[in-house]
Each structure stands twice: as structure tokens, then as C-alpha cells.
N, C-alpha and C positions, 0 to 999 in steps of 0.2 A: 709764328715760329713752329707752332704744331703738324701744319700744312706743308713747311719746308722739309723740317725732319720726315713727317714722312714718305716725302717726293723722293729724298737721299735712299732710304731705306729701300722703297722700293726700285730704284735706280740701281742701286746695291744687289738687290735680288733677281736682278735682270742682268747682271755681268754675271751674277756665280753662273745661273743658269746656262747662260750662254758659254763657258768652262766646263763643263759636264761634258763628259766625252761622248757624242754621235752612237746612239744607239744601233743604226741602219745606217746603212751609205751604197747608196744608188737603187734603193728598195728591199735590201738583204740584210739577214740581222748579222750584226758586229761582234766578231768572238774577240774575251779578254781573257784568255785562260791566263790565271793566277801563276805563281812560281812552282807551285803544287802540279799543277796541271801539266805543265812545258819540261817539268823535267821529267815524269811521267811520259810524256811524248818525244825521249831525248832518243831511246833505242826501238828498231824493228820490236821486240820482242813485248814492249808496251805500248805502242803504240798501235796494235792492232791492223795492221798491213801486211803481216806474214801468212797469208790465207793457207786453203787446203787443198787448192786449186793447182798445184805444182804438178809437173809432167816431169818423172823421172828422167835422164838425159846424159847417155853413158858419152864420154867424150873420147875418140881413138886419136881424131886430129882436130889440128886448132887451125884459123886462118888466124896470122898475128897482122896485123895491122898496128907498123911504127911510127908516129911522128920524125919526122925525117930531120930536124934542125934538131930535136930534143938526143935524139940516137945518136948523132955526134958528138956530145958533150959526157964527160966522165960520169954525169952518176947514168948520163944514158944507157956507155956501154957497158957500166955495173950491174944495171938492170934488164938490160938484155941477156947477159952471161947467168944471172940468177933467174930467169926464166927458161932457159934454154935448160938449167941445172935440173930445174921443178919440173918440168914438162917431162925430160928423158925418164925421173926416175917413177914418172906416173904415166910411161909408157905412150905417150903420149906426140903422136910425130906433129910438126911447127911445118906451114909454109907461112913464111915472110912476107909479106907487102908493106912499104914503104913510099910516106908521102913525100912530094917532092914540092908543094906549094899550099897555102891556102885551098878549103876546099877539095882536093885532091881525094881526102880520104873517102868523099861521097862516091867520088867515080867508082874507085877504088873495089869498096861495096857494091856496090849497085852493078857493075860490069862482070864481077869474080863468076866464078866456076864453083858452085859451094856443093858439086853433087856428092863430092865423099868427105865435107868437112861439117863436122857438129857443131862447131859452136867458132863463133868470132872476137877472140881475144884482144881488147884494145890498150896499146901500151903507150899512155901520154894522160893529159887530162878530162877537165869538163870537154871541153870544144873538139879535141879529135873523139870522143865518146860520140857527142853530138854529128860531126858530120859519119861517121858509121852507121847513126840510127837513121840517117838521112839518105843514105843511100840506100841501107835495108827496106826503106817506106819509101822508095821513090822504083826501085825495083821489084817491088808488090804491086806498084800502082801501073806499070807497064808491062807488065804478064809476064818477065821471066823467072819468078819466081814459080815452085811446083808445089805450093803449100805448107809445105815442111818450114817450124816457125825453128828457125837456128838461131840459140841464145847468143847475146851480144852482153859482153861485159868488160869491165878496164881492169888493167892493175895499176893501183893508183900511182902512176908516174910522172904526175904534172906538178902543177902550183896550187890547185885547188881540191880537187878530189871530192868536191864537194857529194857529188851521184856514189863513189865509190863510200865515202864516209854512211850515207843513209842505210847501204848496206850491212855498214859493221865492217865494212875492208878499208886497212887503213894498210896494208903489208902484201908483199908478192904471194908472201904465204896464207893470206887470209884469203886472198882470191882462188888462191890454187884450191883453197878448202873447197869453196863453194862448187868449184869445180868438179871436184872429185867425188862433192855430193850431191848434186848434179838436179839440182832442184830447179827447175826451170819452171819461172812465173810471168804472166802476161803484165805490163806494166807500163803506164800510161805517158805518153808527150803530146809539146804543144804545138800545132801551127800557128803561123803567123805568117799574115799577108799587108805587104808592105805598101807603101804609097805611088807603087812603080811596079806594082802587079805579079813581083814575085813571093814564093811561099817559102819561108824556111821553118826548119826543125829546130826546136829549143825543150834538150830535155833538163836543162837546169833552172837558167833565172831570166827573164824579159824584164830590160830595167828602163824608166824617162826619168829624166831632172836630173838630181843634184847627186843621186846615185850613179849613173851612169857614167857623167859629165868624169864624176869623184874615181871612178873605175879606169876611163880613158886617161887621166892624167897619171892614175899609176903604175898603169902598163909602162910609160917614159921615164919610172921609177926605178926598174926590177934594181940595180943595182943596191938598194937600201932594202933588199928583202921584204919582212913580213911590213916591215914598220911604214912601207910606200903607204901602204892601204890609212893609216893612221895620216898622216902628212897628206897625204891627196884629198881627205874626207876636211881636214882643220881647214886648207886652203879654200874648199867650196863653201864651207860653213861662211866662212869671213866673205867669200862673194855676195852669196845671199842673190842669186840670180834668178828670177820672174821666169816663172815655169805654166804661163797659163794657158789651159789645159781644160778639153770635154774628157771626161773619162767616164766610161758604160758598162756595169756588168749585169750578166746574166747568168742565173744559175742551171739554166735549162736550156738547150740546143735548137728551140723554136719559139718564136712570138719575139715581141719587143724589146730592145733593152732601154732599161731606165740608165738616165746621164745626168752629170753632177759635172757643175762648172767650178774653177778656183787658181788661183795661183797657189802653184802645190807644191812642195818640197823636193817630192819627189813617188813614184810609183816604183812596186816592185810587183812580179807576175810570177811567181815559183811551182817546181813540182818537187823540187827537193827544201828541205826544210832550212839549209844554210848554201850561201854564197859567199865570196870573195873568202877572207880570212876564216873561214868557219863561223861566218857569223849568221843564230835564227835568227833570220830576218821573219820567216814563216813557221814558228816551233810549231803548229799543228799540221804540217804538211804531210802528207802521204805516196807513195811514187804509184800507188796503184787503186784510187778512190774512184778515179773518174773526173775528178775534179782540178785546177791549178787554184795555190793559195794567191791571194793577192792586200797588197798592205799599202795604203794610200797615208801619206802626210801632208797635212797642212802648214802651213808655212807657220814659225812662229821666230822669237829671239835668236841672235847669236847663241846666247847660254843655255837656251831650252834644245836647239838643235843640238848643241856639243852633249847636254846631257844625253839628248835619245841616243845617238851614237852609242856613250858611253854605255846604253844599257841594253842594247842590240849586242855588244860585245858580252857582256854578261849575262848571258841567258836566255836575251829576248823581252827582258822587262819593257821593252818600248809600245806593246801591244797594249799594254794598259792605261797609256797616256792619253790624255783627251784631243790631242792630233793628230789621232792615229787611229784610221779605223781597217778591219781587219778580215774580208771576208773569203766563201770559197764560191767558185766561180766556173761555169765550163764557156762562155763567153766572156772577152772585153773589148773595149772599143776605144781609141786614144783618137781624139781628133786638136789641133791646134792650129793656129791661124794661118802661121808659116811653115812649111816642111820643118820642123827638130828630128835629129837623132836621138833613135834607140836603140842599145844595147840587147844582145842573146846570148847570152853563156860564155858574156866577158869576151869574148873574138869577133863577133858579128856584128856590124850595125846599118840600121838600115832606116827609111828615112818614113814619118807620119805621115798620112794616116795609117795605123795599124788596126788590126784584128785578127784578136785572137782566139783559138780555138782548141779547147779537150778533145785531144786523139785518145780515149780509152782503150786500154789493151792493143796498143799499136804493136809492140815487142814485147819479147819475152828477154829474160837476162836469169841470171845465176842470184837464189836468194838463202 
């Protein structure tokens, strides 16, 4: 009997163990910053990302670049009339460009005439932000650029704002601020090269699994507003759909990456510290470290999944769960058995294998 009890016991101390949250995952150590910690890291201003590094940047004119389906709709042309408002009385002259499709706003960028405009004003959200930065960094990489780094920034006019939130710009008028104070700072995005050889730009969130999956079905939602997001995430919880997956990071931009195999919940790859609904998914993120944060789950419960949810919406508490490990990264590497979709900044998706990569100081923007 003695023998048995303590076979139980140590079978016993062999589950907790194995419940103890991953110290490393994929050879990097695992941050859990506390509640202390994350709300500490909730503003520019504590978080330690507002450097001193800033190039003054007097603005005379704006290139605005519209989302062309968003411009048509009332709070669009609410929002164009109160920038139009903001700009006149800060002097401030507007040429227009407006997207007509997907994509568009890369051309847009990357083809413009920017010799007598300071700075590129983007009015939509994450994804028209994104393709702006995308044409900026694809027109550098084909010489018509003359060096001159021309800050690019939104006024947060979309659904998410998530880039314009890390700011502290939550309003036409908080952006106009940054403007007129004209602090222009270098600030990092990610490539990503897809299983079909093209590269795109992601300066928000690179998401696989059940994140994603949870994403795309709430685009087919908008009509339920904020609460898609909620109802799109309940429905994939109840799928509980097999996500198996190599995932590789690297914290450094040479030598090998170390890989971690699993049926995974889900992967997120961020430079901004929240996505979709405002939620840290990455509270330690920084838009100017040189790094992307990235948050790996292991698949667990219906109930366990609904709680991390619930605690991602709260703060970020999900970082501290034993399913969840949490590192920073300038390399990753997603490989799976069959092409899956991945998500870029909630508009994009493109198909595995991916690899991804820290563009440090790719752009500058308004801080």
C-alpha cells in the first residue's frame, strides 16, 4: 500500500509539473509581466518607447491618402470635413488621393510625387495604414525615393486603430496634435514572405489558428458591431479546430532558429501591443524596439480557452497562464503540413509557409 501511495504521489507531482507554465519556447525566455507590469506598459509615456531620437518636422502640406469605400459613408464624410477643418486652420494645404480597390493605397504611395509634401496623412485604419507603409518601403527599395524619410501617420478613421491607439491618438484632433508637433520618429515593421514568394508589410498583427480563423469570420459580422469579435471568438472556441503547426523564433537576424512543434490554439506576431477590439494581446509591445512581440497557445479546454479570451479582453492577464508562452522575437518561421491561412492586419491573408522578419526603423511617423 505504501509503494502504491507513493507511485499516486509522485504521478501527482508529475501532472503539476507538467501545468507549470514554459519557461522558454523555442529557446527564448517567456515574459509574464504581472498586472503591475502591463498596465505600466499600457501608455507611450511608461512604456519607454518615446525616445530622443525625434527629427523636428514642420508640416506645410499633407499628402491625404482616403480609403475610398470608408469616404463614402457618413461618418466618412464627417471625417473628411473635420480634417479639411484641422488642416485649413494649421495652414496647412491637403492633396487628396483616394483608394479605389484592395491594395491600391501601396501604388498610391510608392508611385506619388512627394517633392513638396512633408508628411502622409492616412485616413482609414490598421490595413489602409499598412498598405501606405507598404508602398513607402517598396518605393525606397526601388530608388525613387531622394532620402528625405516623410512621416506617415492615420487619423484613426477605421474599426480598429489599433497603431493609431499605441500612439495615444484616439481623435482627428490628437493626431492633428502630433502634427503640429511635429516629432518625427523612426519606427519598426514586419516582413512577411508567404508560401507563394511574395513579401508583404504588417505593421500591426500576423495572426495562424483560431485567432485568425475567429477574425475572418467577423469581418462577415460588421453588422453586430463591436460584439462580432465576441461571437466570432465563442464560435471557434466550440470548434476547437487542430492547428498543427512548426513555429520558429529567433531573437537575432543570423544563425538558426530553434522550432517547437504542437497543435496550437493559436499564434499572434505583433508590433502594436493590441489588435482587433483593443485587445493586449502583446501588453509588452513596443512600435520602435527593433523587435515583434509574439504569443503562442497551446491548445487546452472549451473553458480554459473562453477564460484566456476573457482575460486578453481584460488587460492581458492571458500572458500569465501556463498556455501561453510570451516572447520577443526579430525572426519566426510557421511551417504546416498543408498550405493554412494567415492573417496581416486583419485585411490580408496569405498562405504557409511563412517568415517573418524585423524591419527596424523602416519609417518614421508622428510621436
Amino acid at each position: 500500500m505504501s509503494r502504491a501511495r507513493d507511485a499516486r504521489r509522485v504521478e501527482r507531482g508529475e501532472a503539476a509539473r507538467a501545468r507549470e507554465a514554459p519557461t522558454t519556447f523555442c529557446g527564448l525566455p517567456t515574459l509574464r509581466p504581472d498586472a503591475t507590469a502591463r498596465t505600466r506598459a499600457a501608455t507611450p509615456e511608461t512604456r519607454g518607447d518615446a525616445r530622443d531620437d525625434a527629427n523636428r518636422t514642420r508640416v506645410r502640406k499633407l499628402l491625404l491618402v482616403r480609403h475610398g469605400a470608408k469616404a463614402k459613408t457618413t461618418r466618412g464624410k464627417r471625417d473628411a470635413a473635420e480634417i479639411r477643418r484641422a488642416c485649413s486652420a494649421a495652414n496647412v494645404d491637403v492633396e487628396t488621393a483616394t483608394t479605389e480597390r484592395a491594395g491600391h493605397g501601396v501604388e498610391l504611395v510608392r508611385e506619388a510625387d512627394l517633392s513638396d509634401v512633408d508628411a502622409i496623412g492616412v485616413v482609414g485604419g490598421d490595413g489602409t495604414l499598412r498598405e501606405a507603409v507598404q508602398g513607402w518601403i517598396e518605393r525606397e527599395a526601388s530608388g525613387r525615393g531622394d532620402g528625405t524619410r516623410t512621416p506617415i501617420f492615420a487619423f484613426p478613421c477605421g474599426t480598429g486603430n489599433n497603431y493609431a491607439r499605441d500612439l495615444g491618438v484616439f481623435t482627428v484632433a490628437d493626431a492633428m496634435a502630433k502634427l503640429k508637433a511635429g516629432n518625427a520618429r523612426p519606427v519598426d515593421a514586419v516582413r512577411v514572405s508567404d508560401g507563394v514568394g511574395n513579401d508583404t508589410i504588417s505593421i500591426n498583427v500576423v495572426t495562424w489558428g483560431m485567432a485568425r480563423d475567429a477574425a475572418e469570420t467577423a469581418e462577415g459580422m460588421r453588422w453586430m458591431g463591436g460584439l462580432r469579435y465576441d461571437v466570432a471568438g465563442l464560435i471557434h472556441i466550440l470548434k476547437n479546430k487542430k492547428n498543427n503547426g512548426i513555429i520558429g523564433v529567433s531573437d537575432s537576424l543570423e544563425g538558426e532558429i530553434v522550432e517547437e512543434s504542437n497543435d496550437y490554439l493559436m499564434m499572434f506576431a505583433q508590433n502594436t501591443r493590441c489588435s482587433g477590439r483593443a485587445f493586449a494581446f502583446t501588453p509588452l509591445a513596443q512600435l520602435d524596439d527593433g523587435f515583434f512581440d509574439v504569443v503562442v497557445c497551446n491548445k487546452g479546454g472549451p473553458m480554459h480557452t473562453k477564460a484566456l479570451f476573457d482575460a486578453t479582453k481584460t488587460g492581458g492577464g492571458h500572458v500569465e497562464d501556463r498556455n501561453v508562452s510570451y516572447v520577443k522575437a526579430k525572426r519566426l518561421s510557421l511551417k504546416t503540413a498543408a498550405a493554412e491561412s494567415v492573417g496581416i492586419d486583419g485585411e490580408v491573408t496569405v498562405p504557409t509557409p511563412v517568415h517573418l522578419t524585423a524591419l527596424e526603423g523602416v519609417f518614421t511617423t508622428f510621436r
